[in-house]
GUPANU-123789 format. One record per residue (C-alpha): residue in one letter; x, y, z. Coordinates in steps of 0.2 Angstrom, whole numbers, padded with zeros to 4 digits, always signed. Example, Ala and Ser with C-alpha at 12.3 -4.5 7.8 and 13.67 -1.06 7.14 Angstrom:
2
A+0062-0022+0039
S+0068-0005+0036
***
This chain:
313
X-0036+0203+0419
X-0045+0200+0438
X-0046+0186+0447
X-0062+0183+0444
X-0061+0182+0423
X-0046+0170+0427
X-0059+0157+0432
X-0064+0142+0420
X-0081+0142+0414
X-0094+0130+0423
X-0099+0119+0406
X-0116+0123+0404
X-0130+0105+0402
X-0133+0102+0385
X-0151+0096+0380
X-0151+0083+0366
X-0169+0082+0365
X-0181+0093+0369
X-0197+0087+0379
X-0210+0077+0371
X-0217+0059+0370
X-0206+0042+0365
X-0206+0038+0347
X-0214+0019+0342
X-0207+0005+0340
X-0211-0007+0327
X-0205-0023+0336
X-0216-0039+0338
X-0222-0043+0357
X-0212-0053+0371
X-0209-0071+0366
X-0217-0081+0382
X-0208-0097+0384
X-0213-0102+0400
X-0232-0098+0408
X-0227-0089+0421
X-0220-0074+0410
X-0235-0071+0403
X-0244-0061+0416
X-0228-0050+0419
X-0227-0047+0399
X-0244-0047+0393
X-0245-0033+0384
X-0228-0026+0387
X-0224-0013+0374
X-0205-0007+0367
X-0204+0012+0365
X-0189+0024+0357
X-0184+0037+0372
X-0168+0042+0362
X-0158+0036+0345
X-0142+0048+0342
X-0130+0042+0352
X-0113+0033+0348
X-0113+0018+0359
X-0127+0015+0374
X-0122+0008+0391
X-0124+0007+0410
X-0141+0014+0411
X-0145+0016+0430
X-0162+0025+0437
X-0157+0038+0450
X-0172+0041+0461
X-0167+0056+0467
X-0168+0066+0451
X-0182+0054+0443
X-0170+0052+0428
X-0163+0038+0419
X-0143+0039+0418
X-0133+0032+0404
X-0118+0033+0396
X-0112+0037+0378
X-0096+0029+0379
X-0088+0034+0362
X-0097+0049+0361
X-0088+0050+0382
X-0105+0057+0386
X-0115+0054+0402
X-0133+0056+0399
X-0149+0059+0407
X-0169+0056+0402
X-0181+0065+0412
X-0198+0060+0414
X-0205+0074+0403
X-0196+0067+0387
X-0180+0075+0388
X-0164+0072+0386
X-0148+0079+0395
X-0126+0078+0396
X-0123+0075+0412
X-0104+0075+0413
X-0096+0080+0395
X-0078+0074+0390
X-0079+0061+0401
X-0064+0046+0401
X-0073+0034+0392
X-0086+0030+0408
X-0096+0017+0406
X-0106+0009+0420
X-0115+0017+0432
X-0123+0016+0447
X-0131+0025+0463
X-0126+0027+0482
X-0134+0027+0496
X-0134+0045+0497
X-0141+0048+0482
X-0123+0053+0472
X-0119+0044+0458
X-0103+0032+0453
X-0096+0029+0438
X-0084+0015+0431
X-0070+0025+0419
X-0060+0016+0406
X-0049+0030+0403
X-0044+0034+0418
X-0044+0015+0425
X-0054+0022+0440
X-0069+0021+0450
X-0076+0039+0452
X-0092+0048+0460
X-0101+0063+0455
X-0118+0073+0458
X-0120+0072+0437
X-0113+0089+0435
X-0098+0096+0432
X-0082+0081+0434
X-0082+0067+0442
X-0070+0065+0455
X-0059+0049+0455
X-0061+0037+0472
X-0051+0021+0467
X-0038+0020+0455
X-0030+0001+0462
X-0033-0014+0471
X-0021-0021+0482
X-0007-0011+0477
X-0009-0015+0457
X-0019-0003+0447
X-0034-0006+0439
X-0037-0012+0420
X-0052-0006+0415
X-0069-0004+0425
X-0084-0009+0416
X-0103-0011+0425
X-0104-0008+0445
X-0119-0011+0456
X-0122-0003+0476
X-0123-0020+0488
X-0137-0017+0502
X-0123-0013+0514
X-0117+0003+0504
X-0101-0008+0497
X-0096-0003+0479
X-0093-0019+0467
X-0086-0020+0450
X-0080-0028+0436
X-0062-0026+0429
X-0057-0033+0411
X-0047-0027+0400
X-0061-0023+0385
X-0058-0005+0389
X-0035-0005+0385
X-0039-0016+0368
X-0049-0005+0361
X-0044+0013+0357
X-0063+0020+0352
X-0067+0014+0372
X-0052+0018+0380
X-0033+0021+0384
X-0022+0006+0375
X-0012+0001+0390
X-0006-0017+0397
X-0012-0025+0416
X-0004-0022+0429
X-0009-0036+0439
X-0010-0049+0427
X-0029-0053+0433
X-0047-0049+0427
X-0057-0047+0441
X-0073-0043+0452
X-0068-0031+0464
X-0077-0024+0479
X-0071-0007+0488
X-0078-0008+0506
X-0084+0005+0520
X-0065+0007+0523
X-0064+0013+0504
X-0051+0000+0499
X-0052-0008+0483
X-0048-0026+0484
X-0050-0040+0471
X-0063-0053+0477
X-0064-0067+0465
X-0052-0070+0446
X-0065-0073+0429
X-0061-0073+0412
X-0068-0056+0408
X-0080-0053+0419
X-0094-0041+0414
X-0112-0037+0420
X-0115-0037+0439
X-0131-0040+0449
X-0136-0045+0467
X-0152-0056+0472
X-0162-0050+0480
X-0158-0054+0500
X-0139-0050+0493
X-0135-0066+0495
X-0131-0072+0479
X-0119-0064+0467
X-0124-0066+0447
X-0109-0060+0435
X-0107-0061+0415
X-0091-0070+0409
X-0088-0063+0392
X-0071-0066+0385
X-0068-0062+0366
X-0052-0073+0362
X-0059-0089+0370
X-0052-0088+0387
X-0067-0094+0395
X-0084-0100+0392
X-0097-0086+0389
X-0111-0087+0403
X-0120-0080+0418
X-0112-0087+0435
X-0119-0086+0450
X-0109-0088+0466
X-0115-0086+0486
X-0107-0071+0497
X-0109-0073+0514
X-0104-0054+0520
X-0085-0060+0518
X-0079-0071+0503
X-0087-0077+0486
X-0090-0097+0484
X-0097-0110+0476
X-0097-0104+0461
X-0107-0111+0447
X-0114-0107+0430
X-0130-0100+0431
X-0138-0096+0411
X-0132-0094+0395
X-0141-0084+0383
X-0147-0091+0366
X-0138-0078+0353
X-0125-0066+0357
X-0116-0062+0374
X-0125-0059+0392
X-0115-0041+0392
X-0126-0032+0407
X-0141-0037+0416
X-0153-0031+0430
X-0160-0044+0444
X-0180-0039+0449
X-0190-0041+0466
X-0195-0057+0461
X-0178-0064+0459
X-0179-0064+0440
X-0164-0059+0430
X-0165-0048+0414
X-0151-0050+0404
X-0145-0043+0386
X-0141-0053+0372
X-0141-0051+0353
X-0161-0055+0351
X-0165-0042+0363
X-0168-0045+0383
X-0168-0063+0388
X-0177-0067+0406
X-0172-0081+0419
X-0181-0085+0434
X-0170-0087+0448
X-0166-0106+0443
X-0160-0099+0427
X-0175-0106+0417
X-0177-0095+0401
X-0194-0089+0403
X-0196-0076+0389
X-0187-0063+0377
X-0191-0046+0372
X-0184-0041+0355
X-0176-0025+0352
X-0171-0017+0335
X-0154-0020+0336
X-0141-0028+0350
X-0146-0024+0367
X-0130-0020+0380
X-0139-0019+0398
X-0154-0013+0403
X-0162-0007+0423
X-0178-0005+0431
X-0183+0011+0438
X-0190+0012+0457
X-0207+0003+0456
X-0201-0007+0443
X-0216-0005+0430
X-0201+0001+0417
X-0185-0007+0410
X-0175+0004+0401
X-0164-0005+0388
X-0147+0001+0381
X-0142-0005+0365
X-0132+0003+0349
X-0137+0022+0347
X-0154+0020+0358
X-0161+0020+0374
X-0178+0012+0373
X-0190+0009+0387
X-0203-0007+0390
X-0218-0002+0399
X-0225-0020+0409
X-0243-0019+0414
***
């Protein structure tokens, strides 16, 4: 046997769906609760762009490739929609990722529950691990990241992902915390600020303000959106921010205008940057996150087995 036969096999994409256009979806329109929604929703329409995976999270866009990335977490898929309709495995066999997000260099991150890592890839092949621990303890279990404006890598670590074995590794903390973390230009992990299960992760945007989920499951904590300042050292004055009207606020996206998209059991609920509900946009089933792309005239919307896509005028 050479060498050469020795060699492992490159794994070799998988299409999931073949190109083509995204199915309907017979959902009733936005409901506008505040005037100033309805020019941004008027006409807003909810389409199917896929419906066979296992558990829909972390949708990021990724303008380099012009395709939305998702994760699959209990299929442990990594998934791709491109603009023609098609659908593609990024990274197979992965450890359980589940949020994702893009650098400034155009590679992408990933947050790993089975590895209790923060890793990187270029959407082929295996990611490659960058952060395992935080000030000497190792991590629990990643969940949703988000690139600052400086480059810094920030993201939430509870412990969903060692409690529940279709999501993760069982395993116990080591540091005793659930935290937001932040891995600076120096590449060191470091734990910012303690919440009861913190979750989703957005900036504003001036990066000035921090919005992040609390979402604990045995009453640790009250379930909300808090909002906290950063002034390019330390996290303060942290308050609540929103609460959404059924289910929990598990990811969210922040827009230009300073508005907040959050999931929730009705679908997406919207805040302006006061945290007044403005409107909601129902999906067929229990929305986890959702992300605009580059221009911001599409939020794709993760929930269940689908990936669905609201076109705004």
């Amino acid at each position: 046997m050479t060498d050469k036969t020795m060699q492992p096999a490159l794994l070799t994409p998988a299409r999931l769906r073949q190109p083509g256009p995204p199915a309907s979806t017979d959902m009733p329109p936005p409901r506008i609760h505040r005037d100033e929604a309805r020019a941004v929703l008027g006409g807003a329409s909810l389409v199917t762009l896929y419906d066979q995976a296992s558990w829909s999270e972390g949708p990021i866009w990724w303008p380099r490739e012009a395709t939305l990335v998702w994760s699959d977490i209990v299929g442990r898929r990594v998934l791709g929609w491109r603009e023609d309709g098609a659908v593609d495995v990024l990274l197979d066999a992965t450890p359980f990722t589940n949020g994702n997000a893009v650098l400034p260099d155009g590679t992408l991150v990933h947050c790993e529950h089975g590895r209790r890592a923060i890793s990187r890839s270029d959407g082929t092949g295996v990611a490659t691990v960058i952060a395992r621990h935080a000030e000497g303890k190792r991590l629990n279990a990643p969940n949703d990241l988000i690139v600052a404006g400086d480059g810094a890598i920030w993201f939430s670590d509870p412990t969903f992902g060692m409690e529940n074995p279709k999501q993760g590794v069982p395993g116990h903390s080591e540091s005793g915390r659930t935290a937001i973390c932040r891995i600076g230009i120096d590449g060191a992990a470091r734990r910012m600020v303690d919440m009861a299960q913190p979750n989703g992760l957005a900036f504003s945007p001036d990066g000035r303000i921090l919005y992040a989920s609390q979402t604990p499951e045995h009453g640790e904590g009250e379930v909300a959106i808090f909002a906290f300042d950063w002034d390019g050292e330390a996290l303060s004055n942290r308050r609540r921010f929103a609460t959404v009207a059924e289910g929990i606020p598990d990811g969210f996206t922040v827009d230009r205008r300073g508005w907040l998209w959050s999931s929730s059991s009705a679908g997406v609920e919207i805040f302006d940057d006061a945290g007044r509900h403005l409107a909601t946009v129902p999906t067929p089933g229990l929305c986890s996150n959702c992300t605009f792309d580059a221009d911001q005239r599409r939020l794709f919307v993760t929930g269940g087995s689908c990936l669905w896509m609201l076109s705004l005028p």
